[in-house]
C-alpha positions in Angstrom: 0.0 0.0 0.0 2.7 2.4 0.5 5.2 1.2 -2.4 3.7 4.2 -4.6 4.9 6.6 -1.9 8.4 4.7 -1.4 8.8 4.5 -5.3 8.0 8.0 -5.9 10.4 9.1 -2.9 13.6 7.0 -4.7 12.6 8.3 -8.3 12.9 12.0 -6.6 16.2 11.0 -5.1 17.3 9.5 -8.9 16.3 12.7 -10.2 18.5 15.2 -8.0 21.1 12.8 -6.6 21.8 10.2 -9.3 21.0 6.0 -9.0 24.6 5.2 -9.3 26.4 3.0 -6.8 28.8 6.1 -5.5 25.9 8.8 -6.1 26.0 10.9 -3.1 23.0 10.0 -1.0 25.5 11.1 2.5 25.0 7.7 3.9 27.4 5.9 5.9 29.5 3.2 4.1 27.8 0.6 5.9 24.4 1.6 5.2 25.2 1.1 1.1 27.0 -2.2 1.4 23.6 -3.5 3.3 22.2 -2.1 0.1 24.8 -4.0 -2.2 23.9 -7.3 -0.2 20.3 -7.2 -0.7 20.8 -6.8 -4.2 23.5 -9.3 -4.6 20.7 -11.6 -2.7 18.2 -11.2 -5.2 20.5 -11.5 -7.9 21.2 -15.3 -7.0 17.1 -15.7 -6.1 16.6 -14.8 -9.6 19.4 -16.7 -11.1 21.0 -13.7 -12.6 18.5 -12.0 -13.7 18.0 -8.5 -11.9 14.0 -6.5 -12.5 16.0 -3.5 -10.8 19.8 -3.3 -10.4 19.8 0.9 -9.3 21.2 0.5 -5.5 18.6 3.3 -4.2 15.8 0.7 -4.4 17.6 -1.7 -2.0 17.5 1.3 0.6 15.0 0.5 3.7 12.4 2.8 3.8 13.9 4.8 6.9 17.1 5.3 4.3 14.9 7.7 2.4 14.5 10.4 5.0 18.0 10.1 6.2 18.9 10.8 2.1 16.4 13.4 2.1 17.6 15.5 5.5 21.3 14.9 4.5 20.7 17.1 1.2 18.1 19.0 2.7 19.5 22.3 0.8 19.1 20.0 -2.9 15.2 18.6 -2.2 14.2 22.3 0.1 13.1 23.6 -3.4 10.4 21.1 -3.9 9.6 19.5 -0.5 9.3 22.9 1.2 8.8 22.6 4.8 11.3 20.2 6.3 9.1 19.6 9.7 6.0 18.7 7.3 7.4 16.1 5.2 8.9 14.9 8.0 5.2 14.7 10.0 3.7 13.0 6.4 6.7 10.4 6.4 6.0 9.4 9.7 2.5 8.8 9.0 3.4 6.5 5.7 6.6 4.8 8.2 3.4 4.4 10.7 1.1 2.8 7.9 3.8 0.9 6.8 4.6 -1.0 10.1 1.1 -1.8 10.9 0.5 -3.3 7.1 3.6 -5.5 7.9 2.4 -6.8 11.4 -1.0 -7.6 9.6 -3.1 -5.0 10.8 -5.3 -3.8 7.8 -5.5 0.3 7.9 -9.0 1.9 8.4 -10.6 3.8 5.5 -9.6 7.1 6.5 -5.8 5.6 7.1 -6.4 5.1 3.4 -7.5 7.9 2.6 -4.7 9.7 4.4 -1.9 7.3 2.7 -3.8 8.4 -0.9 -4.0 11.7 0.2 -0.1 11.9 1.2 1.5 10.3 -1.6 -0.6 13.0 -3.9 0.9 16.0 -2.3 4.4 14.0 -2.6 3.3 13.8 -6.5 2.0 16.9 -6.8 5.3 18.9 -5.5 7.5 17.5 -7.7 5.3 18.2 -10.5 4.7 21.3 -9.3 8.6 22.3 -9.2 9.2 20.8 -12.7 6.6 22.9 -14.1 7.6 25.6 -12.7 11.1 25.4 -13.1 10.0 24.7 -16.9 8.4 28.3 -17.0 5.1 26.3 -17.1 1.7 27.1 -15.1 0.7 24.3 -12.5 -2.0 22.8 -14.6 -0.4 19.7 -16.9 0.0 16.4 -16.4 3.3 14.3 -16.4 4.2 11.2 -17.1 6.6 10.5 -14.6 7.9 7.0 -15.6 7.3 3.5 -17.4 8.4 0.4 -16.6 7.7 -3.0 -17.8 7.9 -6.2 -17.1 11.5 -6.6 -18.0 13.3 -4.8 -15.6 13.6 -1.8 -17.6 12.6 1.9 -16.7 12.0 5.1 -18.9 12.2 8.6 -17.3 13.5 12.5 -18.4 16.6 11.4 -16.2 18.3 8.7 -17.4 19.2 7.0 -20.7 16.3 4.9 -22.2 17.3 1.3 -22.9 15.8 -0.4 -25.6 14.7 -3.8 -25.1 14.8 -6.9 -27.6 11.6 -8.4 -27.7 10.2 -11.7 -29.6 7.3 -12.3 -31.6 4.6 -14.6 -29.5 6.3 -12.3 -26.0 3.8 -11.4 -23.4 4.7 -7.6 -22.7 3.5 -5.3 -20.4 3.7 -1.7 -19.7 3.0 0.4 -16.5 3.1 4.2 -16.8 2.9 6.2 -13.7 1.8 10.1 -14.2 0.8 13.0 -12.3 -2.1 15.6 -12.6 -1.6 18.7 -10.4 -5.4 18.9 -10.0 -6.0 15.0 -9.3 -8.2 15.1 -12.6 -9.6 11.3 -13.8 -6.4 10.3 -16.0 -6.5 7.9 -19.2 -4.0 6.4 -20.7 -3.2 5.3 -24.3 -0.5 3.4 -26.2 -0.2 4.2 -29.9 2.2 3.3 -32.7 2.9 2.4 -36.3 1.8 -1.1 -35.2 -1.8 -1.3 -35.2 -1.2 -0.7 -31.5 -4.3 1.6 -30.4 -5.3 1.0 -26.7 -6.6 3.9 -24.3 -8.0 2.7 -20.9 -8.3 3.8 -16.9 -5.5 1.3 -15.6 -2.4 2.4 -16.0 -0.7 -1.4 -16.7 -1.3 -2.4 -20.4 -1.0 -6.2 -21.2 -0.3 -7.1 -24.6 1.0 -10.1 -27.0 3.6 -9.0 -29.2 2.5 -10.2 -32.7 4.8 -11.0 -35.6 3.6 -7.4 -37.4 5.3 -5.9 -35.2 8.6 -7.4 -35.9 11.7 -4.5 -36.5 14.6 -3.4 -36.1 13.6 0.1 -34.9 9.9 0.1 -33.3 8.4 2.8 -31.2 5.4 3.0 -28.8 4.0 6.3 -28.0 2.8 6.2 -25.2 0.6 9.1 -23.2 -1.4 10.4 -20.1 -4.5 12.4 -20.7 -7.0 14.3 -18.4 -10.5 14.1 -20.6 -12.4 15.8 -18.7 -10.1 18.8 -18.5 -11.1 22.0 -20.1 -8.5 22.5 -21.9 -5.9 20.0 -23.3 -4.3 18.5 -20.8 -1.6 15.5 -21.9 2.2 14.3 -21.9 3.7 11.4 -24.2 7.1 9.5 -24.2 8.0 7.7 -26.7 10.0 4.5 -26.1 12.1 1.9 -28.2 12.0 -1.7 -29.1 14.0 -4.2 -31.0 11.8 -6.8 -32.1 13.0 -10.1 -33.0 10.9 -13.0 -35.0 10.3 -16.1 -33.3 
């Protein structure tokens, strides 16, 4: 319940701070090669095969607001008011602990974990726009991920994956919407791919049409009932192999 907050937390550390193994996250030696172990862990679990090999998402959630308070002066411009994100943290740490003892949280718990991790969302969107010379009113596609491991943001370098016909793929996109408008999202390319829907995590069979050696997917986040338009798109790369 609170791996949305926790994921979007880490991408904001990527974003100012970096996702390499020596990026300077101010923690102590012994704190990263806990870090490296866990990784190295799920690396033999997985027989090799890493979904996620950037070190940040090995922190434990308590990591993330020693990160954040040890580079206060780099994440003041969007977070604000240290004692206030400190107070919402808690809450999540809070929500957190009594999901992992069992305890189910009460509706308005939820509500308050919802409501948290949408201000988290909306500062950073907030300070992009903003920082973009743009008015606080568009929505942003903050990432996409799929089942492979890989990850596409404005940060980093996009991989492209190889992919074979007959493949079961599938693509999550996370966005934000300053106003917390109804979103839809769509994928669209030049391979008879045309799907629009309200979950965010598109399944799809990878057919042999779609076989090339340079294939895109656009794909977006709209807000329909918006009054005026109100979208972002990235557009990401495949390799896709015959059977």
């Amino acid at each position: 319940m609170t791996i949305e907050y926790e994921n979007t937390l880490r991408l904001l550390i990527i974003t100012k701070l970096g996702d390499d193994d020596n990026a300077p996250y101010k923690v102590s030696d012994e704190r990263i090669s806990k870090w490296i172990e866990k990784r190295e862990i799920e690396l033999k679990k997985y027989k090799g095969i890493l979904t996620e090999n950037r070190i940040i998402y090995y922190s434990d959630f308590y990591d993330l607001k020693t990160i954040i308070f040890k580079n206060w002066e780099i994440f003041l411009p969007i977070l604000k008011n240290k004692k206030r994100f400190e107070i919402f943290h808690n809450e999540i740490e809070n929500f957190r602990n009594s999901v992992a003892h069992g305890r189910n949280l009460t509706l308005s718990q939820e509500y308050l974990l919802k409501g948290i991790t949408s201000d988290l969302k909306n500062q950073i969107t907030i300070y992009h726009n903003k920082n973009e010379m743009k008015d606080d009113f568009f929505i942003e596609i903050i990432r996409v991920t799929d089942n492979l491991g890989n990850t596409w943001n404005r940060s980093m370098p996009k991989p492209i994956p190889i992919l074979r016909a007959g493949d079961n793929y599938e693509l999550t996109i996370e966005a934000n919407d300053p106003k917390d408008r109804k979103i839809l999202y769509r994928l669209d390319s030049h391979l008879k791919i045309d799907m629009t829907q309200e979950s965010n995590r598109f399944n799809f069979e990878i057919t042999i049409d779609m076989v090339g050696k340079n294939v895109y997917i656009l794909v977006m986040a709209e807000t329909p009932e918006s009054e005026y338009k109100n979208e972002d798109c990235m557009e990401i790369n495949f390799t896709i192999l015959p059977k």
